[in-house]
C-alpha positions in Angstrom: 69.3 67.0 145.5 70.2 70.2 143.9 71.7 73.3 145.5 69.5 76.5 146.5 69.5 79.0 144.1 69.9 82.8 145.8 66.5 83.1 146.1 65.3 79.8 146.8 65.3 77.8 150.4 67.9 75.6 151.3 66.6 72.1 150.1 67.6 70.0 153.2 66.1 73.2 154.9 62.7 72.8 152.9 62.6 69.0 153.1 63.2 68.8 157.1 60.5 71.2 157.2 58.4 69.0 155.3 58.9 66.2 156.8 58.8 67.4 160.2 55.2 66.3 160.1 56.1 62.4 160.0 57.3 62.3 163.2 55.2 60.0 165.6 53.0 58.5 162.7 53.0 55.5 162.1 56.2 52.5 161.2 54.3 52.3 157.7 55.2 55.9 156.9 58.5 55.6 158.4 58.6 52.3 156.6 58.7 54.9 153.4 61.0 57.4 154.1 63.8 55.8 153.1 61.8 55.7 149.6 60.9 59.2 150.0 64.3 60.2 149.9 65.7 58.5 147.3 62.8 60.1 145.0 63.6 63.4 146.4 67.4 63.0 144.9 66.0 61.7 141.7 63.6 64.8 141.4 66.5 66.5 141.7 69.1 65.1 139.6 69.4 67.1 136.1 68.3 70.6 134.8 66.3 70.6 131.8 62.9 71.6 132.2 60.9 69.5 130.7 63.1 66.7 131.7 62.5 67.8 135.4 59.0 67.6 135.0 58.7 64.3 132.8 60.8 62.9 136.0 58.7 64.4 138.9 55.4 62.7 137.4 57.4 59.2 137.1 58.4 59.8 140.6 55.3 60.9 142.2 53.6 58.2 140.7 55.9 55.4 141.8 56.1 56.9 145.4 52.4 56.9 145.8 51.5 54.1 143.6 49.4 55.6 140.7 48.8 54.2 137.5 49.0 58.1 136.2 50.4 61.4 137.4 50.6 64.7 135.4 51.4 68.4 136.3 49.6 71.4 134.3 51.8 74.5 134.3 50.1 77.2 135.4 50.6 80.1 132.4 51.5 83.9 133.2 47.4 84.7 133.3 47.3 82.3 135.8 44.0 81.4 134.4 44.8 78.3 132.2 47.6 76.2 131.7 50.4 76.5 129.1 51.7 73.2 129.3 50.2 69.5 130.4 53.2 66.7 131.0 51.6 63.5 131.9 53.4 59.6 133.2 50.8 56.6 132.2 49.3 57.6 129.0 50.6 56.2 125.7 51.4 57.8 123.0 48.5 56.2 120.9 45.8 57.0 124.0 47.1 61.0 123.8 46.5 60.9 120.2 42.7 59.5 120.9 41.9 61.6 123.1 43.1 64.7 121.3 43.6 68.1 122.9 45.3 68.4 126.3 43.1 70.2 129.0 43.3 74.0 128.8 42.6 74.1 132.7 39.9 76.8 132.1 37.1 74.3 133.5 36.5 71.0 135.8 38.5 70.0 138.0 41.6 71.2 136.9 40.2 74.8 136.5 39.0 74.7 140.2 42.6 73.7 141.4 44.1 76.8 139.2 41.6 79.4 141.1 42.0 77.2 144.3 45.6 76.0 144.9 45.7 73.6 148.0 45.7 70.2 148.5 42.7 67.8 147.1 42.0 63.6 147.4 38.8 61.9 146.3 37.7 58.9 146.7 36.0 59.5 143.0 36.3 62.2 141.0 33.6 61.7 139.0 31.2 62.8 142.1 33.0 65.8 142.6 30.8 69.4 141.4 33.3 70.4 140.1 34.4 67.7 137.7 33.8 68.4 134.0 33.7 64.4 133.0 36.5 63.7 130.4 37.0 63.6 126.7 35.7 59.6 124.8 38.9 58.2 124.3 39.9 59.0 127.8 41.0 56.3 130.5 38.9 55.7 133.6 40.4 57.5 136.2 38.6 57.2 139.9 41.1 57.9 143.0 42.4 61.4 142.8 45.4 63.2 144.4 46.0 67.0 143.6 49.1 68.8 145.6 50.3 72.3 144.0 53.7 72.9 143.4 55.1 76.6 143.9 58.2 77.8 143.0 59.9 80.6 145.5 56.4 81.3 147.0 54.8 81.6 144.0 52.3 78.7 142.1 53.7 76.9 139.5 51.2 74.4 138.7 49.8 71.2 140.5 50.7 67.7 140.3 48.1 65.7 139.8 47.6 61.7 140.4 45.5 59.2 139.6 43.7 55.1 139.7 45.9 54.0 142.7 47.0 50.3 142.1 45.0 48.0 143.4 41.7 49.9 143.6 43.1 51.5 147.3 42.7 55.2 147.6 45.1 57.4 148.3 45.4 58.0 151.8 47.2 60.4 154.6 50.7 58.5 153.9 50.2 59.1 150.3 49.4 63.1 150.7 52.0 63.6 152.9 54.8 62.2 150.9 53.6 63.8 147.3 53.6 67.1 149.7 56.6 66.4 150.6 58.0 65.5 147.0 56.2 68.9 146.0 58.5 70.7 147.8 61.5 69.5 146.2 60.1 69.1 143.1 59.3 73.2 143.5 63.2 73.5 144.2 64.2 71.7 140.7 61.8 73.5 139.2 62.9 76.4 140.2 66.5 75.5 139.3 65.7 74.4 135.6 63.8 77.6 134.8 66.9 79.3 136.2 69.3 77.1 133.8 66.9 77.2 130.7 66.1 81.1 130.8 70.3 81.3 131.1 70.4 78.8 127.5 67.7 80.7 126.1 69.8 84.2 126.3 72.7 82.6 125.3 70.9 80.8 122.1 69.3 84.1 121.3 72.8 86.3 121.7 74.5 83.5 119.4 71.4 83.8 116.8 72.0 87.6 116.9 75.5 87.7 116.3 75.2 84.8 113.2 73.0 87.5 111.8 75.4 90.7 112.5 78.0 88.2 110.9 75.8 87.1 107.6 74.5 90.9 107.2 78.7 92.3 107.3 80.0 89.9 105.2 79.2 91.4 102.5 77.5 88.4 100.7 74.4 88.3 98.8 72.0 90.2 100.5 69.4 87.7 99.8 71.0 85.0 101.8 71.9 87.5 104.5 68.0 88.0 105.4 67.5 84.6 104.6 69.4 84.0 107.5 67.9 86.0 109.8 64.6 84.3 109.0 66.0 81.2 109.7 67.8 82.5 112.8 64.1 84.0 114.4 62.5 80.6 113.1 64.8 78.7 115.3 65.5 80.2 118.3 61.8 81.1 118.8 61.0 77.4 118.5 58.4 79.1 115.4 56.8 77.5 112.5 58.0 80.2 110.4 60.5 83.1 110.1 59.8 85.7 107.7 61.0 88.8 107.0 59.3 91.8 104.9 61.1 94.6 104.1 58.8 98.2 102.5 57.6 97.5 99.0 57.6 100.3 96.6 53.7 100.3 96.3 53.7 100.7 100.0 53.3 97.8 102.4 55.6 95.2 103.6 56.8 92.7 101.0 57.9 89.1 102.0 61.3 89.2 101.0 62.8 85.6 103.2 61.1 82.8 104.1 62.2 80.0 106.9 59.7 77.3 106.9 60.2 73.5 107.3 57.7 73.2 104.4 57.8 74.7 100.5 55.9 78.2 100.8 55.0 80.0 97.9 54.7 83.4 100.1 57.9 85.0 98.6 57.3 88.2 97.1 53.3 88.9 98.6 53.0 92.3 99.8 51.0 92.9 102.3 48.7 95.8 101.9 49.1 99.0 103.8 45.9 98.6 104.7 46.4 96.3 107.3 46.2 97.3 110.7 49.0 95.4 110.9 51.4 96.7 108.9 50.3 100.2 109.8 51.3 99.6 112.8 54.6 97.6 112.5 55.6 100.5 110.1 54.8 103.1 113.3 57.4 101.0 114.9 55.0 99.1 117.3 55.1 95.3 117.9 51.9 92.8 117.2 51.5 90.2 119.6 48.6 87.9 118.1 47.2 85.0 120.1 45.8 83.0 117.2 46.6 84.3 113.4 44.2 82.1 111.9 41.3 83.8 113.6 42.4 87.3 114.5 40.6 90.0 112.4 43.7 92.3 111.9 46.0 89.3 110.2 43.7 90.0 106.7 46.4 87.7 104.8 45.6 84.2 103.7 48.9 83.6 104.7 47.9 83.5 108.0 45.7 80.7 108.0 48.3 77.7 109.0 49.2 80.1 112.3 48.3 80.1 116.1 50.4 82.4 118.0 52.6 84.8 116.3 55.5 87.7 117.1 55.4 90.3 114.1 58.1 92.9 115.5 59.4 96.2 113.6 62.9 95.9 112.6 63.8 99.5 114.2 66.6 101.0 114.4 67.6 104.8 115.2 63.9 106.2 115.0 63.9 104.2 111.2 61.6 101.2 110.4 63.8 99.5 107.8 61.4 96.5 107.7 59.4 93.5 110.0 60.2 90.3 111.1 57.3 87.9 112.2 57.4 84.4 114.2 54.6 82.5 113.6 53.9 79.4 115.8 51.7 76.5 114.5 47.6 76.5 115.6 47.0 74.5 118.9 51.3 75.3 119.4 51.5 77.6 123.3 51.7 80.9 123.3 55.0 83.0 123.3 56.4 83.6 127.3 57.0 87.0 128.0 60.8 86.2 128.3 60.4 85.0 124.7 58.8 88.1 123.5 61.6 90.3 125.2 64.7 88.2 124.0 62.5 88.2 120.4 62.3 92.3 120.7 65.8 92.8 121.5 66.9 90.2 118.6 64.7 92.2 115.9 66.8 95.8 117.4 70.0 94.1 116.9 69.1 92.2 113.6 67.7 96.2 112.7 70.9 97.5 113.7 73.0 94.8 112.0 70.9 95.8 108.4 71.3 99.2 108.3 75.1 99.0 108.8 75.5 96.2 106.2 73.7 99.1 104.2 75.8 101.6 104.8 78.5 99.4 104.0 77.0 98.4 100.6 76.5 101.9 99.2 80.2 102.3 100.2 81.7 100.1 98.8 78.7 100.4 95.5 79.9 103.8 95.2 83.5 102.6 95.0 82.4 100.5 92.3 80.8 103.3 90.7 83.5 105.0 91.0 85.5 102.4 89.1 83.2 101.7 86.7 83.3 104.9 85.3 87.2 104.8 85.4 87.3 101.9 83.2 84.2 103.2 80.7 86.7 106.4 80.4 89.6 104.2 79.5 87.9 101.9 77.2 86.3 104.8 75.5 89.5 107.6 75.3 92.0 104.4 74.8 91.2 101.2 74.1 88.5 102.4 71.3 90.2 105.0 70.0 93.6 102.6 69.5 91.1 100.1 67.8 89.8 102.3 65.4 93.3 103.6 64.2 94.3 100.1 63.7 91.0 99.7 61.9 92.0 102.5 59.8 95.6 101.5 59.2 94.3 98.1 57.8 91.8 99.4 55.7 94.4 101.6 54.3 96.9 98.4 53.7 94.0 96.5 52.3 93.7 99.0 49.5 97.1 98.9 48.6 97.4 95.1 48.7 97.6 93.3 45.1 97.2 89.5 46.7 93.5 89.0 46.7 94.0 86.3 49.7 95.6 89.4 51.5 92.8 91.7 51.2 90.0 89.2 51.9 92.3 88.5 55.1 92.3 92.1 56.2 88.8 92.8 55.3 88.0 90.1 57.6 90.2 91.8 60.4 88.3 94.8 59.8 85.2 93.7 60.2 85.9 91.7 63.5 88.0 95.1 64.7 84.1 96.2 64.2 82.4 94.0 66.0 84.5 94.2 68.7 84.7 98.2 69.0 80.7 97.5 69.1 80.5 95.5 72.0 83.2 97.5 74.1 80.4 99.9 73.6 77.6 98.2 74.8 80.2 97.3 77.8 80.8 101.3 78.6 76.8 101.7 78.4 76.3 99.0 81.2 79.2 100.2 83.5 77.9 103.9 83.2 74.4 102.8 83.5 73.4 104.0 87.6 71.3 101.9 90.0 68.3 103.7 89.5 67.8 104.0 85.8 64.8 100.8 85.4 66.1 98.3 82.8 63.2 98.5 79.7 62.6 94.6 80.2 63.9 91.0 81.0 65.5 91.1 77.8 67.7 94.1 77.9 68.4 92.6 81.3 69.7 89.6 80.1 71.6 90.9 77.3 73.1 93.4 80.1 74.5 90.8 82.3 75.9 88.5 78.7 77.7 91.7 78.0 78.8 92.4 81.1 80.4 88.4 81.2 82.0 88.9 77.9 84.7 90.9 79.5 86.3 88.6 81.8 85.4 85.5 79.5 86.9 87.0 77.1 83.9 86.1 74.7 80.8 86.7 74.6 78.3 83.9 75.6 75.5 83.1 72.4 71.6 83.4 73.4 68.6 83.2 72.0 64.9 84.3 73.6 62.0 82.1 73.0 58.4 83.5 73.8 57.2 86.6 75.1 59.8 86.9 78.0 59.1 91.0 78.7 55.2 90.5 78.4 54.8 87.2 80.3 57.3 86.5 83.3 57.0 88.9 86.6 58.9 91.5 88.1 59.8 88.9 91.1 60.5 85.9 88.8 62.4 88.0 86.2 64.3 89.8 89.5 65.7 85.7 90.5 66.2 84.5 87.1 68.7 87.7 86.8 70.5 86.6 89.8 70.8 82.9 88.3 72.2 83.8 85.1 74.4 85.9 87.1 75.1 82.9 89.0 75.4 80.5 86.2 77.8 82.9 84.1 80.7 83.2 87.0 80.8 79.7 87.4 81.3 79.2 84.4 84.1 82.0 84.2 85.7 80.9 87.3 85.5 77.2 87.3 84.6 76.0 83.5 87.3 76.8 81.3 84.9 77.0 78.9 85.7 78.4 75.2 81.3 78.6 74.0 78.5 79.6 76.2 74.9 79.7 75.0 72.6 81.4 77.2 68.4 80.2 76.2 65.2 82.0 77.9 62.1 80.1 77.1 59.4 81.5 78.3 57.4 78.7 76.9 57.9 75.8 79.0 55.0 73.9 80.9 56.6 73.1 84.0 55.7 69.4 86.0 52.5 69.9 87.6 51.2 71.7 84.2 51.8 75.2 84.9 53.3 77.9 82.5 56.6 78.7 83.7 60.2 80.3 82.2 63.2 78.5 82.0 67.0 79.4 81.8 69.1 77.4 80.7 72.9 78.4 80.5 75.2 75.8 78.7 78.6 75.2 78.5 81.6 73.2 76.7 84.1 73.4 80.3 85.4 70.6 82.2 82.5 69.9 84.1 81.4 69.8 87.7 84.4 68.3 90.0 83.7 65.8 92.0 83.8 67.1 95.9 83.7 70.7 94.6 82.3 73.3 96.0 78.5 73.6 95.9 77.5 76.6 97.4 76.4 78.4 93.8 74.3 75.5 92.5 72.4 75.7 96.1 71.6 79.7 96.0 70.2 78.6 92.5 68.2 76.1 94.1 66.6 78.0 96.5 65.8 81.0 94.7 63.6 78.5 92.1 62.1 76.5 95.2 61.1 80.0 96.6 59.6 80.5 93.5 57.6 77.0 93.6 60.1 75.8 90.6 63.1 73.9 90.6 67.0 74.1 89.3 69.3 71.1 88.3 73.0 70.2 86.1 73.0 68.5 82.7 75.4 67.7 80.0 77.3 70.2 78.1 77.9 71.6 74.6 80.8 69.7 74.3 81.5 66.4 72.5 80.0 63.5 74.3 78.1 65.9 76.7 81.1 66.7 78.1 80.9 70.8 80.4 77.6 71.4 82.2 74.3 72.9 81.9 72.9 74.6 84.4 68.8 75.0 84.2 66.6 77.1 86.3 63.2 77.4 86.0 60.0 79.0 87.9 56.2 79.6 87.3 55.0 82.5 85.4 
């Protein structure tokens, strides 16, 4: 048996009470006591909840001998029930029949408005009956007892089709009573233990996403962790998160979902009611997505109940982050929705110092930046173009035609590289807010910016109209993957040749335009047991997307280095 919690009666208290009422019945009840109170210590033996209740209907149903037993939880409205756990019916039965009971009608309804004590002989002559669903099994004999936890109702426990065609009888009621009590007790116990486990899951979920926001990683995977943290820890069929989109309304920026969603990017319009008021720093409670009139997304369609809470954070909405549960799935507990509110405040909080921190330490790079473009420019330039001058000079007064053609080709690659040490100062003094003309410039933005550490710079070629035909979302992820692909290769190829190809061309598998990257490589390869952490950004940014990423063979002889190839719809 368990202990009593504070507020909850002593349970050798509670069951003496109880049982009190055996004395001087007959030997056939006392005959069961001793069975009575072993299934008292077996109700009370563990502390998950749904566990607890799976075991009180096995109990109840071996102490009173019925071929079924179930107990509807009672939701907050007290007018339904949130949850149906039921000993005797198969798996394959449950899917027959479908739906669980609601408890808004029949029989079960009646017991909801009317908590007490109820036997039939046959339920299917009671008023109040509401018949049962085709698939369902015949159930006669009936014995309802309500369980309440500290006072208040819980649910009922509900039995049925005593063995042997019997009915239940005064024995019977008086030991599911009885077991009621106790079962009340462990009830009472496992909410206490699984409302503790559900703070403690939800301040560990916080504090991953405190963690992934400082870091100061990608801030992609940063919210994509905070999606995934809300998706989990409220037991949700999605976790998204939309941040303001430039156009106004909230743009779907992460994505957590068990199944490939094409949902990155949308913006939701500020016309939504919505998104108005997440954006006024309200929260949306909805009980069905797929139905409500304000959810005006045909996102929203897959959804039953849903959170959709403002990440808010000193008076300033920097975004939302929604919880959709499945249709048919229960409704969000009002302990979820609390430990749900205070997660999006500190997930709020967490983002708007990871903020902060980024435009420190971007202007400290800004700062540098323009340190280096003034030495490259005052120094390194100048130096080069004296030298340039010095040789031209020694070429002229050369009489070896071998020596001239020698310096002439110095000159001209003292040129070329004076060229692109200025197409490197225009990148590092280019600021954060100055829009890039297209996806081209872009690209040739980040080769240049490679060439300096590589200490060449990577070849490319453009095939197709890549400005005109791939998107401002697409074109925003490819950049990150040749990003991507390009310090891989500087840190981990040892490459010597680089070729960088956009094809904005390509028909992708299921016959859809799409644009592919492909940057290859004449390096040692992938290790085996490396490090794959890179590849698998790359990979989800494409699946995101709806496209795909994957390694080949390099440049090198015998396919020898890698090529890395992403690839998304148009």
């Amino acid at each position: 048996m368990t202990a009593a919690t504070p507020d909850s009666p002593d349970p050798l208290v509670a069951a003496t009470e109880a049982t009190r009422t055996l004395q001087g019945l007959s030997t056939e009840l006392t005959a069961r006591v001793p069975q009575l109170l072993e299934a008292m210590r077996s109700v009370g033996t563990g502390l998950e909840l749904h566990t607890t209740l799976d075991r009180i209907c096995e109990t109840a149903a071996e102490l009173a001998g019925a071929r079924y037993a179930a107990i509807g939880v009672v939701d907050e409205e007290g007018k339904g029930l949130s949850d149906f756990v039921t000993y005797g019916v198969g798996d394959d039965v449950a899917r027959r029949i479908g739906h669980r009971p609601d408890g808004h009608a029949g029989l079960l309804g009646a017991l909801i408005r009317e908590p007490r004590t109820i036997r039939l002989a046959d339920l299917s002559t009671d008023p109040r009956s509401a018949g049962f669903p085709p698939g369902h099994p015949v159930m006669r004999t009936f014995l309802g007892v309500p369980i309440r936890v500290q006072g208040e109702i819980f649910g009922n426990l509900y039995l049925a089709e005593k063995r042997g065609g019997e009915q239940f009888n005064d024995y019977d009621e008086h030991m599911v009573r009885v077991l009621a009590t106790e079962a009340g007790i462990a009830i009472g116990n496992a909410r206490l233990y699984e409302a503790a486990r559900q703070r403690e899951r939800w301040i560990d979920g916080s504090v991953a996403v405190t963690t992934a926001l400082l870091s100061g990683g990608d801030a992609d995977d940063a919210l994509a962790v905070v999606a995934e943290q809300a998706r989990r820890l409220a037991d949700a069929d999605a976790g998204i998160v939309l941040l303001p989109a430039e156009e106004g309304g909230l743009e779907i920026v992460a994505v957590s979902s068990p199944r490939p969603t094409k949902s990155l990017g949308v913006v939701i319009p500020p016309e939504s009611q919505v998104v108005e008021l997440l954006l006024e720093g309200e929260a949306v409670f909805v009980q069905d997505a797929s139905t409500d009139p304000r959810m005006i997304s045909r996102l929203t369609s897959p959804y039953g109940p849903s959170m959709l809470l403002p990440l808010q954070s000193g008076g300033r909405v920097l975004g939302a982050l929604a919880m959709p549960r499945a249709r048919g799935a229960r409704p969000f507990s009002e302990a979820e929705r609390t430990l749900a509110t205070q997660f999006a405040s500190q997930a709020a909080l967490a983002l708007m110092m990871a903020e902060a921190q980024r435009d420190r330490e971007r202007l400290a790079v800004f700062e540098d930046r323009d340190r280096i473009a003034r030495d490259l420019h005052d120094l390194v330039i100048q130096r080069l173009f004296a030298t340039g001058m010095m040789l031209e000079s020694a070429q002229r007064k050369a009489v070896v035609p071998a020596v001239q053609e020698g310096v002439g080709k110095a000159v001209d690659e003292l040129d070329v590289t004076i060229q692109e040490i200025r197409t490197a100062i225009f990148a590092l003094q280019q600021g954060p807010a100055e829009a890039p003309s297209g996806l081209r410039t872009r690209v040739l933005r980040e080769i240049n910016m490679a060439a300096v550490p590589l200490g060449f710079k990577p070849a490319h070629r453009f095939l197709g109209a890549v400005d005109a035909t791939v998107g401002e979302l697409t074109g925003k992820n490819l950049i990150a993957a040749l990003r991507e692909a390009l310090s891989n290769a500087f840190r981990h190829a040892g490459a010597g040749r680089i070729e960088v190809v956009v094809d904005a061309t390509v028909t992708l598998p299921d016959g859809s335009p799409g644009v592919r990257l492909t940057v290859a490589d004449d390096g040692v390869g992938l290790p085996e047991g490396g490090r794959r952490s890179g590849l698998r950004n790359l990979a989800r940014r494409a699946e995101a997307l709806g496209g795909a990423s994957w390694c080949g063979p390099g440049l090198a002889e015998d396919g020898g280095g890698t090529s890395v190839v992403w690839e998304a719809p148009l």
